[in-house]
C-alpha positions, 0 to 999 in steps of 0.5 A, a space after each residue: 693428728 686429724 686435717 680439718 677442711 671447711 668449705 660451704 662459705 660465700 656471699 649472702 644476704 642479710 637475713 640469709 642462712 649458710 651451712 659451712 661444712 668441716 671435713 675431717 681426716 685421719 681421725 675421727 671426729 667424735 673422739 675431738 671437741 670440735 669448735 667453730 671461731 671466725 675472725 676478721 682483719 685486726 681483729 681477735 679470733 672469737 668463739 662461735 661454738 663447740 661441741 664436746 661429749 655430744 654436748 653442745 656450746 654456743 656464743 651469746 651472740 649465736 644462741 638461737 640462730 647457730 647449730 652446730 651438729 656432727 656426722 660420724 658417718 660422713 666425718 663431718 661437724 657442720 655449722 647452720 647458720 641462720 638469720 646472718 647479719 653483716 657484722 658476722 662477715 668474718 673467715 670461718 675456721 674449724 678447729 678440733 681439740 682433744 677431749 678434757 676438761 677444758 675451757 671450750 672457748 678458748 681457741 689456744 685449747 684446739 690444737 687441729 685448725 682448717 684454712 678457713 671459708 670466707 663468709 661475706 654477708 652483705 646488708 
């Protein structure tokens, strides 16, 4: 099995960037789809993004703002995010799935997920 911890989450402003950061143990990250969902109070976890096979996935509301990249050397997936808005305030969590064909946004397809980062981004 494979540990995930996130970390790089905060308080930014509106407009502002954060790269969070997700740790992983045990095994290594290439050889898992990693995916980043984030999710607020009552409401339903939501992809953010993904990446499989060195092929990346992003949200539609992301596209163009988000990237998610690996580092095998490190063990490391990271998530860029740029240009935040306020609506986007949400825990951030890490999540590592095994490699198959599988629909990439669905979050019961992890089976590996971190704590999750607080990200807070005020308008």
């Amino acid at each position: 099995q494979v540990q995930l911890v996130e970390s790089g989450g905060g308080l930014v402003q509106a407009g502002g960037s954060l790269r969070l950061s997700c740790a992983a143990s045990g095994r290594t990250v290439s050889n898992y789809a990693m995916g980043w969902f984030r999710q607020t109070p009552g409401k339903e976890r939501t992809f953010v993004a993904a990446i499989k096979w060195s092929i990346t996935y992003y949200a539609d509301s992301v596209k163009g703002r988000f990237t998610i990249s690996r580092d095998s050397a490190k063990n490391t997936v990271y998530l860029q995010m740029n240009r935040l808005k306020p609506e986007e305030t949400a825990v951030y969590y890490c999540a590592a799935g095994p490699l198959g064909d599988w629909t990439i946004s669905e979050s019961g397809n992890y089976q590996y997920w971190g704590q999750g980062t607080q990200v807070t981004v005020s308008s």
